[in-house]
C-alpha positions as CSV (number, residue, x, y, z in Angstrom):
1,X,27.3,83.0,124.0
2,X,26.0,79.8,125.6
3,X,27.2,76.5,123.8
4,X,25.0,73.7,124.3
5,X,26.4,70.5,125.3
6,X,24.5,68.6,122.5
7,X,27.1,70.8,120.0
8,X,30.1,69.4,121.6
9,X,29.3,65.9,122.6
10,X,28.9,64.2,126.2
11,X,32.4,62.8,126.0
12,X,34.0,65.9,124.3
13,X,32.1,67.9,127.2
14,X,33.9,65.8,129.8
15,X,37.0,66.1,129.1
16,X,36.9,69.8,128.4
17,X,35.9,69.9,131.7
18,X,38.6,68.2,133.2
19,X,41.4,70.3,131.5
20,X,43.5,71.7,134.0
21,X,41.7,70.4,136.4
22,X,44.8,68.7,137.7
23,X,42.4,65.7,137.7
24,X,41.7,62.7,135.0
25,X,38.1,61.2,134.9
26,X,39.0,58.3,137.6
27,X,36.5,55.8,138.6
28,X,39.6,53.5,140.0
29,X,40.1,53.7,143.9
30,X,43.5,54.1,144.7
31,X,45.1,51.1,146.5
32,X,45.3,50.8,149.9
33,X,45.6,48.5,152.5
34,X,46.1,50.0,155.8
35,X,43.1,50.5,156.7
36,X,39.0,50.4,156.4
37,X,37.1,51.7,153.5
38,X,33.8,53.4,154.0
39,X,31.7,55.2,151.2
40,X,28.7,57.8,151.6
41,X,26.1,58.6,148.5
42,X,24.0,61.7,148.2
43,X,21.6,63.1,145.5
44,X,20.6,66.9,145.0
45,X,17.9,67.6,143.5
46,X,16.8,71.1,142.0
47,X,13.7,72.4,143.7
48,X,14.4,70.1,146.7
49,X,17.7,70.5,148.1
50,X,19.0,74.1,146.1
51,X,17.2,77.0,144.3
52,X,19.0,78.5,141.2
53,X,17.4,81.6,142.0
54,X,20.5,82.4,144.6
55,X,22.5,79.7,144.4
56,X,25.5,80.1,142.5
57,X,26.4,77.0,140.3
58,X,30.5,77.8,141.2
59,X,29.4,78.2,145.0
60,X,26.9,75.0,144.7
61,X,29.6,72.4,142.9
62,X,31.5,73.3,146.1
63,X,29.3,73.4,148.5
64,X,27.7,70.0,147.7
65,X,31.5,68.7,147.3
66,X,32.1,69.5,150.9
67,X,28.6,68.0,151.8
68,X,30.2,64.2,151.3
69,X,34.0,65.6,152.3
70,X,32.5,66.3,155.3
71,X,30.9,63.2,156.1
72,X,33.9,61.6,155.5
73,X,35.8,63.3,158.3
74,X,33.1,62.6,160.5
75,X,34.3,59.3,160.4
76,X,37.6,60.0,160.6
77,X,38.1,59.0,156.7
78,X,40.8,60.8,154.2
79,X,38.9,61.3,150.9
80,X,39.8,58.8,148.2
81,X,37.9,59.6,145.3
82,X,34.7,61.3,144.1
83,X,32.4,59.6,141.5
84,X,30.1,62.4,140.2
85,X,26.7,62.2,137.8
86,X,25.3,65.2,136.6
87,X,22.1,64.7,135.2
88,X,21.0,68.6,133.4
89,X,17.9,69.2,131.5
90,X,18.6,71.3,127.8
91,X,18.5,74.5,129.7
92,X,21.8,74.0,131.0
93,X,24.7,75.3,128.8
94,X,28.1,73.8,128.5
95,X,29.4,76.8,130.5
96,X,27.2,76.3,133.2
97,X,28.8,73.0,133.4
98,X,32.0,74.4,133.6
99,X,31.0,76.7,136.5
100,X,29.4,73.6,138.4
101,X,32.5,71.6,137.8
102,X,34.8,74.6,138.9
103,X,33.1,74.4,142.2
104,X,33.9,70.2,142.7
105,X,36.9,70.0,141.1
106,X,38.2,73.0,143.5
107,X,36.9,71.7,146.8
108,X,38.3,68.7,145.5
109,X,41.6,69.5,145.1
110,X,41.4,71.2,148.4
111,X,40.5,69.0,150.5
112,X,43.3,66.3,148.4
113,X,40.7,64.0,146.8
114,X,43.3,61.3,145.1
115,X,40.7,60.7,142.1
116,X,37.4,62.0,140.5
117,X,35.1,60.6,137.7
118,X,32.2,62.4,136.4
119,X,29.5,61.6,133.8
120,X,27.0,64.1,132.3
121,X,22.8,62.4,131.4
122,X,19.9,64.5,130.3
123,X,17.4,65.5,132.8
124,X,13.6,66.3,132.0
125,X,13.4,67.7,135.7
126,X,16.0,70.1,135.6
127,X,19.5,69.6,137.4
128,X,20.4,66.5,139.8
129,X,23.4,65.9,140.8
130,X,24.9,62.8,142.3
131,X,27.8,62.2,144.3
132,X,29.4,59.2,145.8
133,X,32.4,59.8,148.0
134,X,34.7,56.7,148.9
135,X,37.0,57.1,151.8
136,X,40.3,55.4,154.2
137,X,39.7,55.0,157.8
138,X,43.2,54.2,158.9
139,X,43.6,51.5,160.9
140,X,45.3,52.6,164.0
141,X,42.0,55.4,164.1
142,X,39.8,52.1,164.1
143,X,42.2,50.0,166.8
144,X,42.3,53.0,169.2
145,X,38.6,54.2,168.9
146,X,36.8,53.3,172.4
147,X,33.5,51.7,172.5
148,X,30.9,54.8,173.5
149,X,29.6,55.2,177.3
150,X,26.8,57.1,178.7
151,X,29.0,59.5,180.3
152,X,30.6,60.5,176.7
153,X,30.7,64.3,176.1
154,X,28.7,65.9,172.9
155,X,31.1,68.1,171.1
156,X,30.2,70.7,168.2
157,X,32.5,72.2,165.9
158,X,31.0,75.7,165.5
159,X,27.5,78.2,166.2
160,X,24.6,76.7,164.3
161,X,21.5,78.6,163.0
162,X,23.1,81.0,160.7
163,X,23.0,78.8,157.9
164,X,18.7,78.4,157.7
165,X,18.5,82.5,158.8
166,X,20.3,83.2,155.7
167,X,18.3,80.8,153.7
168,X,15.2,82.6,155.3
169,X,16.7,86.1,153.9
170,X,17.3,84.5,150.4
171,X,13.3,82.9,150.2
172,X,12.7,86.7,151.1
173,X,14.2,88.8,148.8
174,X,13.4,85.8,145.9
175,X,11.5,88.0,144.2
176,X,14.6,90.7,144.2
177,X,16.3,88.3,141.6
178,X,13.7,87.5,139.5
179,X,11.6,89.5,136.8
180,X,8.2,90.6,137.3
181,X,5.8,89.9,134.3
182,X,6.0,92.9,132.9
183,X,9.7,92.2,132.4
184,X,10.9,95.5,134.7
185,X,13.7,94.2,137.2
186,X,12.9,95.5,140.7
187,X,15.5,96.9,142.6
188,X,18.2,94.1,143.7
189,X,18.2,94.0,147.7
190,X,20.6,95.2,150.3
191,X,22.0,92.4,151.8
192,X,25.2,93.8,153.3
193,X,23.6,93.7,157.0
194,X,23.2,89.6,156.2
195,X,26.8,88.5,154.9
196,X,27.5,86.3,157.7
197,X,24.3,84.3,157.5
198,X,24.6,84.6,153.9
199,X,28.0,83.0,153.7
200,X,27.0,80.5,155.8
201,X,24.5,79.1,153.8
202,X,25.5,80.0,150.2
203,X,29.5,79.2,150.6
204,X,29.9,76.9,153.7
205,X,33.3,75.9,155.4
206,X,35.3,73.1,156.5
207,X,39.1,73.0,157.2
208,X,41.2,70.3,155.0
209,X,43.7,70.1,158.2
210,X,40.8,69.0,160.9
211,X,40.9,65.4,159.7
212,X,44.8,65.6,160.3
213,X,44.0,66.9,163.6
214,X,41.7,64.2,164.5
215,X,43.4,61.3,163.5
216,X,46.8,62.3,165.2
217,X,45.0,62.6,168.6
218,X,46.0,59.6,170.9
219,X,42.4,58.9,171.2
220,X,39.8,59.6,168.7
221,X,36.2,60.5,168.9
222,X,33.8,57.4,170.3
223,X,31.2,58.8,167.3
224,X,31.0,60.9,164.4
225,X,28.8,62.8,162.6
226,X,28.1,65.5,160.0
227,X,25.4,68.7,160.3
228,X,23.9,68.9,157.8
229,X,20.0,68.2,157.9
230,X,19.6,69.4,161.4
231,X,21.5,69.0,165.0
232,X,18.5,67.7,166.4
233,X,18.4,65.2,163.6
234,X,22.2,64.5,164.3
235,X,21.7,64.3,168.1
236,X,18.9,61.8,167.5
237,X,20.9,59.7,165.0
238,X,23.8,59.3,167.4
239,X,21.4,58.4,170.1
240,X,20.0,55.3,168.0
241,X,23.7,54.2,166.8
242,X,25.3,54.4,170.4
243,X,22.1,53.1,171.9
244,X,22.2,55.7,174.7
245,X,20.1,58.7,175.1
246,X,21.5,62.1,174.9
247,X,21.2,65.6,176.4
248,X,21.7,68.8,175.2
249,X,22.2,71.8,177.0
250,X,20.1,74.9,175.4
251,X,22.6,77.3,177.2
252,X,25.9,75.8,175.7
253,X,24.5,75.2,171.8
254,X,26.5,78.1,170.0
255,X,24.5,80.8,168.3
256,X,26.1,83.4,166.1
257,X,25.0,87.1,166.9
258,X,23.9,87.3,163.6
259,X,21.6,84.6,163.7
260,X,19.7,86.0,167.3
261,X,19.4,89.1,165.4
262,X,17.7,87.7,162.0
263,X,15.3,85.5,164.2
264,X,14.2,88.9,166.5
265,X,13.7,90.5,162.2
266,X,11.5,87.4,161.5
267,X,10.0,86.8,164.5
268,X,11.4,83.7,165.2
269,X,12.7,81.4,167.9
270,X,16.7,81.0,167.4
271,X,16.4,78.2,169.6
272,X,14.2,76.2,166.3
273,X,17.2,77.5,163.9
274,X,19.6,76.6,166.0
275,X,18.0,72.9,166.6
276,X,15.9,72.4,163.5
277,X,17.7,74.2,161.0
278,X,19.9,72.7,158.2
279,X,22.9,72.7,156.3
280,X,25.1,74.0,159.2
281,X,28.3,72.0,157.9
282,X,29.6,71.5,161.5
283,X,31.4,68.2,162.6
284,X,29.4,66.9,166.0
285,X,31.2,64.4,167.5
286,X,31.3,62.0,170.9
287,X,34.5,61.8,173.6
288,X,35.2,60.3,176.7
289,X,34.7,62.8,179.9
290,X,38.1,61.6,180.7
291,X,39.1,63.5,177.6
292,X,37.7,66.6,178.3
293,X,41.2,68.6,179.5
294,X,43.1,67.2,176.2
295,X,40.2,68.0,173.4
296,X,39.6,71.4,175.2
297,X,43.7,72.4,174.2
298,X,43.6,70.7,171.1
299,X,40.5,71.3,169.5
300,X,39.3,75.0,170.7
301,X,36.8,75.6,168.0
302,X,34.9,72.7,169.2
303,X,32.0,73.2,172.4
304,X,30.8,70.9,174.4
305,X,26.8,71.0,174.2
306,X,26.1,67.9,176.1
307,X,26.8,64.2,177.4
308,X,25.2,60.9,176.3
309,X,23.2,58.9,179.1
310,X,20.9,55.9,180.2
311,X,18.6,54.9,177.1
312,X,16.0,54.9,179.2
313,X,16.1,59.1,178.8
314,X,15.8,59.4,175.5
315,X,16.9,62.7,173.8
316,X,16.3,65.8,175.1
317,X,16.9,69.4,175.4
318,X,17.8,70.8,178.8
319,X,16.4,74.7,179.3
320,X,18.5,76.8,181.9
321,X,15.6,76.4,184.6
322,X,16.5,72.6,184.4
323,X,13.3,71.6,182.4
324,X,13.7,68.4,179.9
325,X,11.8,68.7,176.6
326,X,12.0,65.8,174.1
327,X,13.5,66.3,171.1
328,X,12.3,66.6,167.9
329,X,13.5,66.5,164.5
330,X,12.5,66.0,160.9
331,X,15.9,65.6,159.5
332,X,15.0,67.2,156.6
């Protein structure tokens, strides 16, 4: 049976939610001083940036967790702490809470988050979540960073695409999980041909040990970023911080079997997913050319899917015949 949160209390309901948690609600940052901090804030918003209809809250707690982890190693940063607000409309029972808070608390703990706070408002709009993520540049990562050049390399951390094909499958079958007016459930869909893409954008990724790896190499990445809202967005924001233009080469971006086949099912270019799509959860990162031979042993997962160059170029994607085609990007 559902409680409602307005039966237990907000501050009863928070610290039921933090038993066994291994965590205590923390808004303190831990101490440090050998190093830089940095910080990154995000909002989610129901309707917007998730759909209960197939999201999981378990599965979304954690996936939005690793949304600001992740951004954090794109900088290089070990995670501090996590300040989270939960705003829920009366819809939302205490156990749905727990589920959501299952899913941050684990990635969390995962990804060794020193200290978590969390507060709980009511919502007329349904669920938005907040989540401000504080983190440590150390400072021998800043002291050995080198300034970028226009000869850097464009490194990606993994295939992108699958993650909007199987958000594409999901908007398909919608209707598979919900009721018709009649009240007569429909048959639920067969989605075992689709568990890659599925995975990819339901449950997302990201290794605890790559910021270990990154800030151990003698010389870290020039730039830094996070895929989430696109590549083409994050190709396009590295080109305005560096100040350089930027190619990328269609032939090296990496694209999961998977996702060529679900874009030949919906008629559709894999190329746009690949570019255009969201909430791939790869790290995309800059390196010297010098580089190359010592990131290629060391970081295998990663491909290189272009260089920076003069500013006069602009950004712009290479086709195999040698073409150059600008660009684009909502980022969104």
């Amino acid at each position: 049976m559902a409680t409602e949160i307005s039966q237990i209390g907000k501050i009863a309901a928070i610290s039921r939610l933090f038993e066994g948690s291994g965590y205590t609600n923390d808004t303190t940052i831990p101490f440090t001083s050998r190093g830089k901090i940095t910080s990154v804030q995000k909002v989610f918003i129901e309707g917007i940036n998730f759909d209960l209809t197939y999201n999981p809250l378990q599965h979304l707690g954690y996936k939005l967790t690793l949304n600001l982890i992740g951004e954090l190693y794109s900088r290089i940063a070990n995670p501090l702490t996590l300040n989270v607000t939960i705003a829920l409309s009366n819809r939302f029972s205490f156990e749905d809470c727990q589920q959501l808070w299952n899913g941050i608390s684990t990635a969390a703990k995962e990804h060794k988050v020193k200290a978590v706070s969390l507060d709980l408002i009511p919502s007329s709009k349904g669920l938005i979540i907040t989540i401000n993520a504080i983190g440590e540049i150390p400072k021998r990562v800043i002291d050995k960073t080198p300034v970028p050049t226009a000869t850097d390399l464009i490194l990606l951390s993994g295939n992108v695409g699958a993650a909007y094909m199987g958000l594409h499958v999901l908007e398909r079958e919608k209707v598979a999980f919900q009721k018709t007016a009649n009240g007569i459930t429909p048959p639920q869909p067969k989605l075992d041909n689709y568990k890659y893409i599925l995975e990819q954008y339901l449950s997302p990724s990201l290794d605890p040990q790559i910021i270990t790896r990154l800030q151990k190499i003698e010389t870290p990445p020039t730039k830094g970023y996070f895929v989430t809202n696109s590549l083409g967005a994050a190709v396009r924001q590295l080109s305005l911080d560096s100040g350089f233009g930027a190619r990328i080469y269609l032939e090296k971006i990496p694209i999961a079997t998977k996702t060529f086949e679900m874009a030949k099912e919906l008629d559709m270019d894999p190329i746009t997913a690949a570019i255009n799509g969201g909430d791939d959860y790869k790290l995309l990162i800059t390196i010297p050319v010098t580089l190359f031979d010592l990131y290629h042993k060391e970081f295998q997962e990663f491909d290189i899917i272009g260089h920076l160059s003069s500013p006069q170029e602009g950004c712009s994607v290479v086709t195999p015949e040698g073409a150059h085609l600008e660009l684009k990007a909502q980022g969104y």
